[in-house]
TIGURO-829434 format. One line per field, with one value per residue: x, y, z of N, C-alpha, C in turn; residue number from 1. Coordinates in pm, whole numbers, always signed. Layout:
% TIGURO-829434
nxx X/...
nyy Y/...
nzz Z/...
caxx X/...
cayy Y/...
cazz Z/...
cxx X/...
cyy Y/...
czz Z/...
num NUM/...
//
This chain:
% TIGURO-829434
nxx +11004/+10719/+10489/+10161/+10077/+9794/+9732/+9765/+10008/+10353/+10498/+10736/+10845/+11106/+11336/+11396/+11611/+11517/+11227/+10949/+10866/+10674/+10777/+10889/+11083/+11287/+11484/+11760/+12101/+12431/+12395/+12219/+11912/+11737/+11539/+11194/+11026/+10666/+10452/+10660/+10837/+11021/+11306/+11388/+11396/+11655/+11979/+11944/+12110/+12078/+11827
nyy +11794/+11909/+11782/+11646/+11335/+11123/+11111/+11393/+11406/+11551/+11474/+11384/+11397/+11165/+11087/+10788/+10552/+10589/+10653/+10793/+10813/+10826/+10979/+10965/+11288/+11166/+11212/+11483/+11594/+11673/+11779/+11531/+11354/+11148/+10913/+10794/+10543/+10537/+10282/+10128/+9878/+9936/+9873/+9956/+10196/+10487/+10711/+10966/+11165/+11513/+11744
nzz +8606/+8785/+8911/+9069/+9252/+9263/+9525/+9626/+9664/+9584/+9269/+9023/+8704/+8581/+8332/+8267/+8089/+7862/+7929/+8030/+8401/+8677/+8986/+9371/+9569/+9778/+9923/+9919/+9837/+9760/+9417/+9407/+9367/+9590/+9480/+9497/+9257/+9133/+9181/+9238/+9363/+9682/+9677/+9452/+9441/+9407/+9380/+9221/+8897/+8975/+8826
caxx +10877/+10678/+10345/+10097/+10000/+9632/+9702/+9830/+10202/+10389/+10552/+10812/+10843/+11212/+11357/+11501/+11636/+11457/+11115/+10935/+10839/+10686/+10856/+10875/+11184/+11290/+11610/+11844/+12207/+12497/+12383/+12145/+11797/+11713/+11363/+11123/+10938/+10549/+10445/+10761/+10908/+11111/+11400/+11378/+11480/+11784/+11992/+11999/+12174/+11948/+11808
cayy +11859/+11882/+11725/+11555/+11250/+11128/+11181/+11518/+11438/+11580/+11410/+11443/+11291/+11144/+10982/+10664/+10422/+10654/+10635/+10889/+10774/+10916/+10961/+11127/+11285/+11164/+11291/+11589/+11601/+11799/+11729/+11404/+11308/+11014/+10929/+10635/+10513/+10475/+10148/+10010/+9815/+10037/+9856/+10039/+10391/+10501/+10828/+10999/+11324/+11645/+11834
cazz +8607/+8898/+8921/+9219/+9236/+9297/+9669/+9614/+9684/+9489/+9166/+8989/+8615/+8613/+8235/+8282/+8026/+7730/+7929/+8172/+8513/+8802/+9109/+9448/+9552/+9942/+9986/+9851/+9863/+9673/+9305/+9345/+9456/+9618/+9421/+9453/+9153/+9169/+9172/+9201/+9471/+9740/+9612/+9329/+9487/+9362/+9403/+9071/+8954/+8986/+8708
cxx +10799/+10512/+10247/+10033/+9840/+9614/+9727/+9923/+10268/+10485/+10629/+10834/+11034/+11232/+11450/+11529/+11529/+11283/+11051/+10838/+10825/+10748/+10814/+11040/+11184/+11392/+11681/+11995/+12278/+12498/+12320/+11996/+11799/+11527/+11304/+11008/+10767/+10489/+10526/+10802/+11025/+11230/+11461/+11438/+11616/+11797/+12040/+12062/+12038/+11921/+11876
cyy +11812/+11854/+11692/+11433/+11244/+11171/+11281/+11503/+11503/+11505/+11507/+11368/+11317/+11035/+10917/+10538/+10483/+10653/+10713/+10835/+10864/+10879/+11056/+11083/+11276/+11190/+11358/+11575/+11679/+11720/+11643/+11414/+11182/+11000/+10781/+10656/+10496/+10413/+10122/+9981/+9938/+9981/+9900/+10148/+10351/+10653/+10895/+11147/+11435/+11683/+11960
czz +8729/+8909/+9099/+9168/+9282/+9424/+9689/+9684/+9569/+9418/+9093/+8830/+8579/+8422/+8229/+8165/+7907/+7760/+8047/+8263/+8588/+8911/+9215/+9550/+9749/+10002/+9886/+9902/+9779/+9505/+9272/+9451/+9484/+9542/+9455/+9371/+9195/+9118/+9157/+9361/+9557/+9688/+9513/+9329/+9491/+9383/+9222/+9067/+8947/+8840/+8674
num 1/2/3/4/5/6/7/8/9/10/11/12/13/14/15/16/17/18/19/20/21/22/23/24/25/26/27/28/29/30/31/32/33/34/35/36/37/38/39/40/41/42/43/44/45/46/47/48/49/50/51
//
């Protein structure tokens, strides 16, 4: 689902581990996003599969 955050980026709510998180998505590939969490450490970004 596609949302904005407060800065008007756009968000994305992503459910991880049975719990929904926002995200924004920074790269596309065949079948996955690359997303980073907000408020979380860039370390954090991971490539997940698509919707």
């Amino acid at each position: 689902m596609a949302t904005s955050n407060s800065n008007g980026v756009p968000a994305h709510i992503v459910v991880k581990d049975g719990s929904e998180r926002e995200a924004q998505v920074l790269e596309q590939r065949d079948g996955e996003v690359y997303v980073h969490y907000y408020g979380a450490d860039s370390r954090a970004n991971e490539w997940i599969p698509s919707p």
